[in-house]
ROLUMDREN-765340 format. One line per 3 residues: their letters; for each residue x, y, z of C-alpha. Coordinates in nm, 2 decimals, always signed. Layout:
N
A> X:Y:Z ~ ... $
This chain:
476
XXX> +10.56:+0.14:-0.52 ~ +10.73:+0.48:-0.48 ~ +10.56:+0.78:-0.26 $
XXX> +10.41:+0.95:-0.61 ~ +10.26:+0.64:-0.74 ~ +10.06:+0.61:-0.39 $
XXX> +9.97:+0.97:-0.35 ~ +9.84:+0.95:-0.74 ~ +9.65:+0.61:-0.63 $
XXX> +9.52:+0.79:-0.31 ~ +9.40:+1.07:-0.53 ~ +9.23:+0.87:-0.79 $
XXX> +9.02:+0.67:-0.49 ~ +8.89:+1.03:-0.35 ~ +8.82:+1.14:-0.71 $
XXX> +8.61:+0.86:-0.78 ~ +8.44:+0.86:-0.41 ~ +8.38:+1.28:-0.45 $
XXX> +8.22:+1.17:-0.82 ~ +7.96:+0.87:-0.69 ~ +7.86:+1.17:-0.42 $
XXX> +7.79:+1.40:-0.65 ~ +7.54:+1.18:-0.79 ~ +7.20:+1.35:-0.74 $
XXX> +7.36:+1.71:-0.58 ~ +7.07:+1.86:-0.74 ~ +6.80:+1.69:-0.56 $
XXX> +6.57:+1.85:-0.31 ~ +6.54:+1.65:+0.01 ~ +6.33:+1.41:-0.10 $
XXX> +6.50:+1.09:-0.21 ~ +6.56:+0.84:+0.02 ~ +6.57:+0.94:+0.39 $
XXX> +6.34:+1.25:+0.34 ~ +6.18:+1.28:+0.64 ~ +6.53:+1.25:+0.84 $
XXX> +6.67:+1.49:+0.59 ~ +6.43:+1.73:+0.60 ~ +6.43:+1.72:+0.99 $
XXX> +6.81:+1.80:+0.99 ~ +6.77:+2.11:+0.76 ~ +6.51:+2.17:+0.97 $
XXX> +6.72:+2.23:+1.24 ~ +6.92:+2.47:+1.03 ~ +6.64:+2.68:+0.93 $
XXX> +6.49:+2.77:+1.33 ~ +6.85:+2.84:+1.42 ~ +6.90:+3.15:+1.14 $
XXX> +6.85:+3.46:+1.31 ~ +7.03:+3.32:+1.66 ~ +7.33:+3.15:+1.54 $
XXX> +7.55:+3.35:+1.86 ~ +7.29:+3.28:+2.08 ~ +7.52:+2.98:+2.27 $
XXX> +7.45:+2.74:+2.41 ~ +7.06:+2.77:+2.31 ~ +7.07:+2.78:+1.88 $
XXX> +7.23:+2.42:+1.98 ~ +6.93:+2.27:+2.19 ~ +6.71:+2.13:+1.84 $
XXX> +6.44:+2.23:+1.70 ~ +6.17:+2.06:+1.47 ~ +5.85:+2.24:+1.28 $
XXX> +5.57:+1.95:+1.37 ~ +5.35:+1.92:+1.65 ~ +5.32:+2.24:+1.76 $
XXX> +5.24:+2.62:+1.63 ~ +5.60:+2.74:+1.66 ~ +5.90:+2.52:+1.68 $
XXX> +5.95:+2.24:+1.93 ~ +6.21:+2.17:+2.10 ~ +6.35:+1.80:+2.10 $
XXX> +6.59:+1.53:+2.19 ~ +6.84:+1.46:+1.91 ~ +7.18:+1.49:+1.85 $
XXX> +7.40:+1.78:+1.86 ~ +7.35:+1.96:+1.55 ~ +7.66:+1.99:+1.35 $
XXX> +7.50:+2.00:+1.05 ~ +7.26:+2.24:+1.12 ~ +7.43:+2.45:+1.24 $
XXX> +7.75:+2.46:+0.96 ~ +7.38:+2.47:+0.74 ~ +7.27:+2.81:+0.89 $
XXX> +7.58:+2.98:+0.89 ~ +7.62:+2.91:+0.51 ~ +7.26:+2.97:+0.46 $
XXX> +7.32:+3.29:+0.58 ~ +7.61:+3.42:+0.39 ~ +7.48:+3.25:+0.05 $
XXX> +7.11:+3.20:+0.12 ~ +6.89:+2.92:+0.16 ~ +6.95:+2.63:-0.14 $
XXX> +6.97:+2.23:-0.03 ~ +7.31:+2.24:-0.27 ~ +7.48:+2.38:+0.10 $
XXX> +7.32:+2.03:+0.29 ~ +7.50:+1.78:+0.05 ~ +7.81:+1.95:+0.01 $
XXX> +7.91:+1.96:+0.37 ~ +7.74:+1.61:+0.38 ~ +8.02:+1.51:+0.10 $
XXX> +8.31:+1.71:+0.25 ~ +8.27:+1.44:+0.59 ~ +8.22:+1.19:+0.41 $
XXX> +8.57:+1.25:+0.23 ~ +8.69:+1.35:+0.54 ~ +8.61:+0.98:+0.72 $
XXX> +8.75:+0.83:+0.34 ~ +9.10:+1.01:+0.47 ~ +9.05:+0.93:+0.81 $
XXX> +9.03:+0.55:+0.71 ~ +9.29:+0.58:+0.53 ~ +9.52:+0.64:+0.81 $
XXX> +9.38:+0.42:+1.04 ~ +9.43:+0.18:+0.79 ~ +9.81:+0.26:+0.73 $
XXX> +9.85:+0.24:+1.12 ~ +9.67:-0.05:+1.11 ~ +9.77:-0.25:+0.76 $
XXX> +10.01:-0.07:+0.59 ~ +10.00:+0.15:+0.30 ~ +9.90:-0.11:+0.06 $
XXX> +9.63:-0.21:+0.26 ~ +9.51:+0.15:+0.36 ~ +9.47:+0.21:-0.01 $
XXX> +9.27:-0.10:-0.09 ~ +9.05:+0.01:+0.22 ~ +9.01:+0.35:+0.09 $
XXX> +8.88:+0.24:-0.21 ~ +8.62:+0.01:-0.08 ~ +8.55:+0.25:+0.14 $
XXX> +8.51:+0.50:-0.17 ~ +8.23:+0.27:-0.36 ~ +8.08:+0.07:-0.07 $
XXX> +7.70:+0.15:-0.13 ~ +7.65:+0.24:+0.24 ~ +7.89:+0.50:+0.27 $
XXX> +7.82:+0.66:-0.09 ~ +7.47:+0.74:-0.05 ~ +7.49:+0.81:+0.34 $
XXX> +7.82:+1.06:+0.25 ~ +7.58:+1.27:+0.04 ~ +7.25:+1.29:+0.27 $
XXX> +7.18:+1.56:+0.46 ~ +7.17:+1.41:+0.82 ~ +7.37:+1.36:+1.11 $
XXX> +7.59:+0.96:+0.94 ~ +7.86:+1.21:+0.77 ~ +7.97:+1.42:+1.03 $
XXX> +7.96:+1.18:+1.28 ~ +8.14:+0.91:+1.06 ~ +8.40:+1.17:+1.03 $
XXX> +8.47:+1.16:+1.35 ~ +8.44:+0.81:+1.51 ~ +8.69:+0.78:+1.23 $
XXX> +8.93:+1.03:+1.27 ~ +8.92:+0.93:+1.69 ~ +9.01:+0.58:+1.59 $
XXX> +9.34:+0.70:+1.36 ~ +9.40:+1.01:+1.63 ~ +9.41:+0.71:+1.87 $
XXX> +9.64:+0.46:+1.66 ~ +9.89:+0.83:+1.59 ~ +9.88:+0.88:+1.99 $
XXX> +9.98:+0.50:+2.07 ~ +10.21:+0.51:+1.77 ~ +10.41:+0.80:+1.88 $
XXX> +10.49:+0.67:+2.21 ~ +10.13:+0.77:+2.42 ~ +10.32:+1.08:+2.45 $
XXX> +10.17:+1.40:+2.60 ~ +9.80:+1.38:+2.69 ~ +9.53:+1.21:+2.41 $
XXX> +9.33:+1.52:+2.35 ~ +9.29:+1.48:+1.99 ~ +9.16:+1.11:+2.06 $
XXX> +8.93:+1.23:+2.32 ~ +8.80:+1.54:+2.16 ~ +8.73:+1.34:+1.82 $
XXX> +8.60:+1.01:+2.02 ~ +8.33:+1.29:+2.19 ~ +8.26:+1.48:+1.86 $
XXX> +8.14:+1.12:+1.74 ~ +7.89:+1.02:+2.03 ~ +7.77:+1.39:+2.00 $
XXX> +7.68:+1.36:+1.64 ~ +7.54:+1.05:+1.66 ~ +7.47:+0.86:+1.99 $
XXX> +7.58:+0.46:+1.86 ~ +7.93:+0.59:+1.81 ~ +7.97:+0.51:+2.16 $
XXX> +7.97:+0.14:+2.13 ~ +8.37:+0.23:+1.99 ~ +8.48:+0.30:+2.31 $
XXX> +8.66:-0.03:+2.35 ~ +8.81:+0.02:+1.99 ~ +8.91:+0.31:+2.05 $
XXX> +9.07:+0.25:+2.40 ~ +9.27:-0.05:+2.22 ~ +9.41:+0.15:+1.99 $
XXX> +9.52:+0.43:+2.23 ~ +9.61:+0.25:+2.54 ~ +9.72:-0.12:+2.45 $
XXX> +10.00:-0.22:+2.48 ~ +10.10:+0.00:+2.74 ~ +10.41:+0.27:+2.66 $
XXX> +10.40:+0.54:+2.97 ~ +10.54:+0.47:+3.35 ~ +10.16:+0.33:+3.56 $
XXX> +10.09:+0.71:+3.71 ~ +10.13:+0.82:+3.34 ~ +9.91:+0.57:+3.17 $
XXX> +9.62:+0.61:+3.47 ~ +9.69:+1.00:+3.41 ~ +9.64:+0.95:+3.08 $
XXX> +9.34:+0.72:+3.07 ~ +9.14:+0.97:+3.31 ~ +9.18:+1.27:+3.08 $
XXX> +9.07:+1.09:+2.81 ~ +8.74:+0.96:+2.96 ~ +8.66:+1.24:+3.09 $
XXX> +8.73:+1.50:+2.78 ~ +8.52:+1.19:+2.56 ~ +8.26:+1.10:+2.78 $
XXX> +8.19:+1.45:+2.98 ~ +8.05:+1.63:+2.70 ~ +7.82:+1.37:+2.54 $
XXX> +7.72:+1.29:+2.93 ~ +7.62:+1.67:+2.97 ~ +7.47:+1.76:+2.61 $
XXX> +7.20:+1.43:+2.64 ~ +7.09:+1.53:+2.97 ~ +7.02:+1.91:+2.88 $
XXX> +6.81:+1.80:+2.56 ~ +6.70:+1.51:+2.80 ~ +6.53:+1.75:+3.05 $
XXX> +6.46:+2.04:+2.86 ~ +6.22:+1.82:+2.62 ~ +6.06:+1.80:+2.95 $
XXX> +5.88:+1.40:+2.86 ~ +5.80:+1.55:+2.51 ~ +5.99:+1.52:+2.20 $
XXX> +6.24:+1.26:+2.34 ~ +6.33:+1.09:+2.03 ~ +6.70:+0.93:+2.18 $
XXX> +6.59:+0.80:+2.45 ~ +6.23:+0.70:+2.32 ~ +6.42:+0.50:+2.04 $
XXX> +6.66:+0.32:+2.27 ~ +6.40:+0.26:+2.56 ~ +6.08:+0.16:+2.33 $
XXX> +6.28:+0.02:+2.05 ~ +6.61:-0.15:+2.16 ~ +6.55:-0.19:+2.50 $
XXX> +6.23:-0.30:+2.53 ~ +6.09:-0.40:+2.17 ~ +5.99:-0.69:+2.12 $
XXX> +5.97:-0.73:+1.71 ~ +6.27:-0.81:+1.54 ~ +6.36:-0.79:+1.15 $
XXX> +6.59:-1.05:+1.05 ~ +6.48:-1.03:+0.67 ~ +6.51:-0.66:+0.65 $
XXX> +6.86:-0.66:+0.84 ~ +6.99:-0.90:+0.56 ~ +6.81:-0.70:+0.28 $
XXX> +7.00:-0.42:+0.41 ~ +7.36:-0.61:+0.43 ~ +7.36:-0.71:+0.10 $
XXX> +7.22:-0.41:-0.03 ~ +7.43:-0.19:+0.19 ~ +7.80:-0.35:+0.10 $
XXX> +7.71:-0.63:-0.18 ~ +7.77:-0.99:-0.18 ~ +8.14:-0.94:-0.35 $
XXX> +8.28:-0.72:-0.03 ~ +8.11:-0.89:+0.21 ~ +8.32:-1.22:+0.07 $
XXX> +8.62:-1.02:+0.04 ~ +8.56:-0.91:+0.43 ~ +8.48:-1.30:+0.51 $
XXX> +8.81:-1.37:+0.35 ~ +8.98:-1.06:+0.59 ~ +8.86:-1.28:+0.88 $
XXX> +8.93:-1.62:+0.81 ~ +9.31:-1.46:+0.77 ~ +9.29:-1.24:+1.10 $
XXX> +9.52:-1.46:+1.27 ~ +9.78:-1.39:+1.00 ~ +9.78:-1.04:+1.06 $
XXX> +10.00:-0.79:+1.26 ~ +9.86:-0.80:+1.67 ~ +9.84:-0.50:+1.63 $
XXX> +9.62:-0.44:+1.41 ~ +9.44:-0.79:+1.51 ~ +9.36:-0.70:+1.82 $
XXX> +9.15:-0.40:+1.72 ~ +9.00:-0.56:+1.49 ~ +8.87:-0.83:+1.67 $
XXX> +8.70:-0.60:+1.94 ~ +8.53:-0.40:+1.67 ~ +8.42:-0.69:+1.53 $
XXX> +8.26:-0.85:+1.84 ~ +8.11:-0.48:+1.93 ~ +7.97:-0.45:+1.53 $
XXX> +7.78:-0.80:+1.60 ~ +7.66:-0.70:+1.99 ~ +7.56:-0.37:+1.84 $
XXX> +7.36:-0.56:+1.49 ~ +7.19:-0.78:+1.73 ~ +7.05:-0.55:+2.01 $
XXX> +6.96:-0.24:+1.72 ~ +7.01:-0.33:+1.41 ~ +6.79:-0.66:+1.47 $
XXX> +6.51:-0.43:+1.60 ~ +6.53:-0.09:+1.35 ~ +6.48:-0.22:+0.99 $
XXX> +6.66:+0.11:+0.90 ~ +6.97:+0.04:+0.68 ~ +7.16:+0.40:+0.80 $
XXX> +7.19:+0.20:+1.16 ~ +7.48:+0.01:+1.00 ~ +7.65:+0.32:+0.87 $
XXX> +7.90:+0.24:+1.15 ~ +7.97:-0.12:+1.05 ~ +8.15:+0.06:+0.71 $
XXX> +8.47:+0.13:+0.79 ~ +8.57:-0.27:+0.99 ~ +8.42:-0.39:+0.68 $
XXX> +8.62:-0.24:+0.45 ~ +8.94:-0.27:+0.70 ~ +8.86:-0.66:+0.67 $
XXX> +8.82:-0.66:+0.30 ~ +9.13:-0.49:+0.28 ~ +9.34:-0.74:+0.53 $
XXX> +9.20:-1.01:+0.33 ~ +9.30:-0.90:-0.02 ~ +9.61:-0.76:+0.08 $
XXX> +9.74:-1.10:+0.19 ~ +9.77:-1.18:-0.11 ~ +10.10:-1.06:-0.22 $
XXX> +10.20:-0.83:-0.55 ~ +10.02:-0.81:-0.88 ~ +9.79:-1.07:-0.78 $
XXX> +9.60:-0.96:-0.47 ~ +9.65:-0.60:-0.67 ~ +9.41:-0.72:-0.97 $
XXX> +9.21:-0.92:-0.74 ~ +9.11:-0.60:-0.54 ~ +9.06:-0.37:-0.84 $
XXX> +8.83:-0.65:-0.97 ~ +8.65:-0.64:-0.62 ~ +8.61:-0.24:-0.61 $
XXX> +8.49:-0.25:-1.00 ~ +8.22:-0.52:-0.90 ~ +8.11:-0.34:-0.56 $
XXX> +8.09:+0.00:-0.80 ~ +7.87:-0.14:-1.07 ~ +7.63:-0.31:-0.81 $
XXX> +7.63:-0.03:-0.57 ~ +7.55:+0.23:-0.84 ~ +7.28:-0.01:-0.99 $
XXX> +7.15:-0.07:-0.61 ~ +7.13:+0.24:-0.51 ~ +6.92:+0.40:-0.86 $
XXX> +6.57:+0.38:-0.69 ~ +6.73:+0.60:-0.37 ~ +6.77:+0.89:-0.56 $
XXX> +6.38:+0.93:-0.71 ~ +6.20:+1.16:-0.51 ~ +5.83:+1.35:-0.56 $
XXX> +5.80:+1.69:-0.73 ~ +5.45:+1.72:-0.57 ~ +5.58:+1.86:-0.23 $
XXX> +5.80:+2.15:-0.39 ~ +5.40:+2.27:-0.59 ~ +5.22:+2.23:-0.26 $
XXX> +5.55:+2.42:-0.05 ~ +5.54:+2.67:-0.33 ~ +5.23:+2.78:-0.30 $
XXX> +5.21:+2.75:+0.09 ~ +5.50:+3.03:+0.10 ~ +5.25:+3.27:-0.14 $
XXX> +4.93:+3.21:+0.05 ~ +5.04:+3.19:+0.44 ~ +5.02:+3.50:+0.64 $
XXX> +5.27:+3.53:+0.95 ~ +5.17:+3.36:+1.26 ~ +4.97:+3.05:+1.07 $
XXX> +5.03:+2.70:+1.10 ~ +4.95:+2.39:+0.91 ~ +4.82:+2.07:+0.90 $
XXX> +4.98:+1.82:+0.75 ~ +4.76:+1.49:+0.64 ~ +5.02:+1.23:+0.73 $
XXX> +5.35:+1.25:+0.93 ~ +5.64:+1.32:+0.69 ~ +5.69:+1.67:+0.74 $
XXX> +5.89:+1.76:+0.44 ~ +5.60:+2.00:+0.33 ~ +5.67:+2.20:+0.67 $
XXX> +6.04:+2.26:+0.61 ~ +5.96:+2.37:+0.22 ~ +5.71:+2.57:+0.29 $
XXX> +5.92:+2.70:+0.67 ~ +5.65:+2.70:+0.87 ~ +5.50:+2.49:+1.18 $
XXX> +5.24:+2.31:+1.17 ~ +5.08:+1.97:+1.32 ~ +5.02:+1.61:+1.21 $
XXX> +4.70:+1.39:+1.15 ~ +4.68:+1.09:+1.32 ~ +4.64:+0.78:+1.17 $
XXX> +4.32:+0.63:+1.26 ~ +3.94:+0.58:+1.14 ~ +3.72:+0.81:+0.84 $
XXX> +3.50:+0.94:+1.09 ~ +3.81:+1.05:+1.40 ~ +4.07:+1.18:+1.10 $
XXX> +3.79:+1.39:+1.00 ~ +3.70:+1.51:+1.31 ~ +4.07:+1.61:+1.41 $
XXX> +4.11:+1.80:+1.13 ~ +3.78:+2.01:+1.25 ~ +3.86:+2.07:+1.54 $
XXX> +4.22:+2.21:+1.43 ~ +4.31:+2.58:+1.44 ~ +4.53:+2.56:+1.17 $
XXX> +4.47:+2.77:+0.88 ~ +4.54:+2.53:+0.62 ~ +4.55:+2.11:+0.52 $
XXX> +4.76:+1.97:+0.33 ~ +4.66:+1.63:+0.22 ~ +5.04:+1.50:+0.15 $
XXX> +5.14:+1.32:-0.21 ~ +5.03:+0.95:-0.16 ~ +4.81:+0.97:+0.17 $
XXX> +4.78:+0.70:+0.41 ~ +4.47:+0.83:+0.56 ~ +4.14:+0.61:+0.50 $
XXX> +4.01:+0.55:+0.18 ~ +3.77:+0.82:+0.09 ~ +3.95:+1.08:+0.34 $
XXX> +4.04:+1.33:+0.04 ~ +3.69:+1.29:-0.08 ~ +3.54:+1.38:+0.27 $
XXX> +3.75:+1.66:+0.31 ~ +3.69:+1.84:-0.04 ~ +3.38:+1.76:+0.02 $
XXX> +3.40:+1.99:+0.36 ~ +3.63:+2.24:+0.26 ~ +3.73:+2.45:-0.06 $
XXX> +4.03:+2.33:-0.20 ~ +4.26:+2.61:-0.25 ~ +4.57:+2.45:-0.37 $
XXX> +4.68:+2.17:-0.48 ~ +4.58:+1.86:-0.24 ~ +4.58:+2.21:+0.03 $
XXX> +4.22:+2.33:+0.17 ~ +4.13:+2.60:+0.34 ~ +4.06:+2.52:+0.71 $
XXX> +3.75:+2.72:+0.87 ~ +3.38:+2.66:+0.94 ~ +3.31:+2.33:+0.76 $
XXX> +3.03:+2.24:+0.58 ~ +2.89:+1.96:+0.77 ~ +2.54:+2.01:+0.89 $
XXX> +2.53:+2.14:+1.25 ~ +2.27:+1.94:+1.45 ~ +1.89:+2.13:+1.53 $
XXX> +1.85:+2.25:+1.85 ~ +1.78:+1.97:+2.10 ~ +1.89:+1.69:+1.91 $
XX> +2.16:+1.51:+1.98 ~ +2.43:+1.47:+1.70 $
């Protein structure tokens, strides 16, 4: 196959990958992963207005649980902050979210790609872009607007970077490793379980004199690992115990949870890269020992850190975005596998794979893109009614309504009639907004409409309610 033939090939795989993400461009943040989404723009939104303010517009932001925004512990905000730059030049449409969210995902196609070519060979590094182009996982996740693009981007790119570096001779220092290797745990804290990929591909075999290599191996951890090490602690101690979602997550749930969701995990395998590329990935092992060592090797540690990583947080976060990361081995595997087998053959045989995962993945992931127009009426007329300085309310804890509407507000808690009721009393907010599909207690909207004139739709004007005060000296 001549150089024109694979550029054409290469160019046809990011075509169709760029057309499955454009699927639902139009949608409001409110398919699928809403509340993660709409935290993420979220972000964006408090940091308009302060975008030179460094290193402050970086620590995040969210519009719940409190009256102005509240600071808390997530990951560095890319996104949000690429999001409030463009907002601010073009104004303020989702559209912005899920095309940066599409340009990283096309970014990581490219970086796979490479790796891939390092790895596999060209002929390989096509059939992996391609999977990597339809896999279900990395088409709806390469169009959301949360942090899985941008930091898939660059847990990518820092594995090829690394596989360039070692390829050209470990020459120079391994900044562009290093630099992409922190820009992935930055984005998105898992990343760092590819350390040990990514130190394979950059430092084995060894190619520099010993006080070269060490030299070498120090700048890299400390330009990858500094960073990350520094960012997490100032988020860490400035939440001050409140708002710690990172390290709430890995000490309540991975650490120290105790329920487990095998069914869910497998749901969200199959679902996540179909039962035809998982084969074609089962096939890729089975014929690991046939491949290059270098390329097996890598391989082989990514796989065993993919199966620690499923086991201690995917086993225990029935989330399916959790193996985002697990994309790119498999489709390296499906790849090695079909690409063993040589010529027109194994050519056929992987267009008849990507076809198969295509037509599943786009019939799979249908349901994923319906969302509720109920939240844009209620946001609507929220940004009408609300004077500056009030707050909300919100009914249940998606806080999609907050960032439509951009304002703060706080969130019901989940918990009898008679307490829900009495929260919402007690509140100083100068709205509620019972939410589209309510988990509160059966008879909960009646209650309240029954206390408070309902203003808007499912919204009611907070105040003096109408329950009968108790008489004077009797208890109530």
């Amino acid at each position: 196959m001549n150089k024109a033939a694979k550029r054409l090939i290469f160019i046809c795989i990011v075509t169709l990958a760029l057309g499955l993400r454009l699927r639902g461009l139009m949608n409001p943040l409110l398919d699928d992963q809403a509340w993660r989404q709409a935290d993420t723009a979220s972000m964006g939104l408090n940091m308009l207005g302060h975008l030179t303010h460094i290193p402050n517009v970086f620590f995040p932001r969210l519009l719940y649980d409190g009256s102005v925004p509240q600071k808390v512990e997530l990951e560095f905000p890319f996104l949000p902050y690429l999001l409030a730059w463009t907002w601010t030049f073009f104004g303020w449409a989702d559209i912005w979210g899920r095309l940066w969210a599409i340009l990283f995902s096309l970014l990581a196609l490219w970086g796979l790609y490479d790796l891939s070519r390092s790895l596999l060979g060209e002929r390989m590094a096509l059939m992996a872009a391609g999977f990597y182009a339809v896999t279900p996982l990395a088409v709806y996740y390469g169009r959301v607007v949360m942090p899985e693009p941008v930091a898939q981007a660059f847990s990518v790119w820092a594995l090829a970077s690394a596989a360039r570096w070692q390829r050209n001779g470990q020459r120079g220092l391994p900044l562009g490793p290093a630099l992409g290797f922190a820009g992935a745990a930055l984005a998105k804290l898992p990343q760092l379980m590819l350390l040990p990929v990514a130190l394979t591909l950059a430092f084995w075999p060894r190619k520099q004199p010993k006080a070269g290599f060490l030299r070498a191996l120090f700048f890299y951890l400390v330009v990858s690992m500094v960073p990350v090490v520094l960012y997490y602690g100032w988020v860490h101690l400035g939440t001050r115990g409140q708002g710690q979602f990172v390290s709430g997550i890995l000490t309540r749930q991975v650490a120290s949870g105790k329920n487990f969701f095998p069914v869910a995990l497998g749901v969200n395998i199959y679902n996540g890269f179909t039962r035809i590329l998982l084969t074609a990935a089962l096939l890729g092992v089975c014929l690991l020992p046939w491949q290059p060592a270098a390329a097996r090797r890598p391989l082989l540690i990514w796989g065993g850190v993919n199966v620690l990583y499923a086991a201690v947080v995917c086993l225990r976060i029935p989330l399916d975005y959790y193996l985002v990361p697990l994309v790119p081995w498999v489709c390296l595997l499906a790849a090695g596998g079909l690409g063993k087998i040589e010529d027109t053959p194994g050519n056929v045989l992987a267009v008849v794979v990507l076809s198969l995962v295509c037509f599943n993945g786009f019939r799979l992931l249908t349901p994923r893109y319906a969302w509720n127009p109920d939240y844009l009426v209620q946001a609507g007329w929220l940004r009408k009614h609300l004077r500056p300085g009030q707050y909300l309310l919100l009914s249940d804890s998606p806080p999609m309504t907050l960032y439509y509407a951009r304002t703060p507000g706080f969130r019901l808690s989940r918990g009898s009639l008679p307490a829900s009721v009495r929260e919402v009393e007690d509140s100083a907010a100068a709205y509620l907004v019972v939410s589209p599909n309510t988990r509160q207690p059966p008879g909960f909207t009646a209650e309240i409409r029954r206390l408070y004139p309902e203003v808007g739709p499912g919204i009611f004007r907070l105040g003096h309610s109408a329950r009968p005060e108790p008489e004077a000296g009797k208890s109530g």
